[in-house]
C-alpha positions as CSV (number, residue, x, y, z in Angstrom):
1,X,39.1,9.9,472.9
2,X,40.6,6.8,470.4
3,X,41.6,8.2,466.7
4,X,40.8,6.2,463.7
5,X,43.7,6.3,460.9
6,X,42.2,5.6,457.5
7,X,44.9,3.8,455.5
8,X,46.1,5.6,452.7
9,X,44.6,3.6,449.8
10,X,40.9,3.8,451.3
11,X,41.9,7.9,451.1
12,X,42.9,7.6,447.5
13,X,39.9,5.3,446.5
14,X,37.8,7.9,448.2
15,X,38.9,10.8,446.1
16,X,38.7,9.2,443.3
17,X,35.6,7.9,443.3
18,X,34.9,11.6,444.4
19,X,36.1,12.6,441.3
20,X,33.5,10.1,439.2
21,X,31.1,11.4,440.5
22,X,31.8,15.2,439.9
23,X,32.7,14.2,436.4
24,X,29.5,12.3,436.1
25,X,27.7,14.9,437.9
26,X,28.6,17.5,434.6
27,X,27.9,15.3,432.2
28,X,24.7,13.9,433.3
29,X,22.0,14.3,430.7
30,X,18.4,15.3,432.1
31,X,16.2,12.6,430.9
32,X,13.4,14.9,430.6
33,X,14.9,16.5,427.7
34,X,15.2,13.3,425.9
35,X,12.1,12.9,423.4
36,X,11.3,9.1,421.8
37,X,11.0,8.8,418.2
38,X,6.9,9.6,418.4
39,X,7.0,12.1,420.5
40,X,9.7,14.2,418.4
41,X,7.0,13.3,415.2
42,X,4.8,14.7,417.2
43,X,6.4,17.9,418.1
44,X,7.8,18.4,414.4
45,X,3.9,18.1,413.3
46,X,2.9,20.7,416.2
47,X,6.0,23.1,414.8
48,X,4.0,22.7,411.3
49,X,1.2,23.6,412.4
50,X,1.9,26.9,414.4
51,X,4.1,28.1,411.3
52,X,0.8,27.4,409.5
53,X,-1.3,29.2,411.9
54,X,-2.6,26.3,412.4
55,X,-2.7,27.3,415.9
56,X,-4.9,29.1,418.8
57,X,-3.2,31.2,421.4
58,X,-4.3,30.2,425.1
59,X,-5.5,33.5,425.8
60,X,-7.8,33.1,422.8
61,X,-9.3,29.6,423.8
62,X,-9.6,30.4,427.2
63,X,-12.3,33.3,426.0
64,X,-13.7,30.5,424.0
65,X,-14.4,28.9,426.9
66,X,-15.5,32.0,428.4
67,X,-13.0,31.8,431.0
């Protein structure tokens, strides 16, 4: 059977690019969790309203629906 040798600087390039993408990896933020400007509007007026008791619990509506 023939052995390959990988020269040294394609071993190095390797690990570091290795390295990127662990560090990357850790700092990736989950774009999910990112809201746009009208969405976080939205969600402030929603927090407004359940602080007002503006709000009806699911168990609540779902009996209005007579589920």
């Amino acid at each position: 059977m023939m052995q390959t040798t990988i020269p040294k600087e394609i071993v190095e390039e390797l690990k570091t690019i290795r390295e990127d993408l662990d560090y990357i990896k850790k700092h990736m933020v989950d774009v999910d969790t990112i809201l746009t400007p009208e969405e976080e509007k939205r969600l402030e007026e929603s927090l407004k309203e359940y602080k007002e008791g503006g709000t009806t619990r699911l168990e609540d509506f779902e009996k209005e629906l007579g589920g």
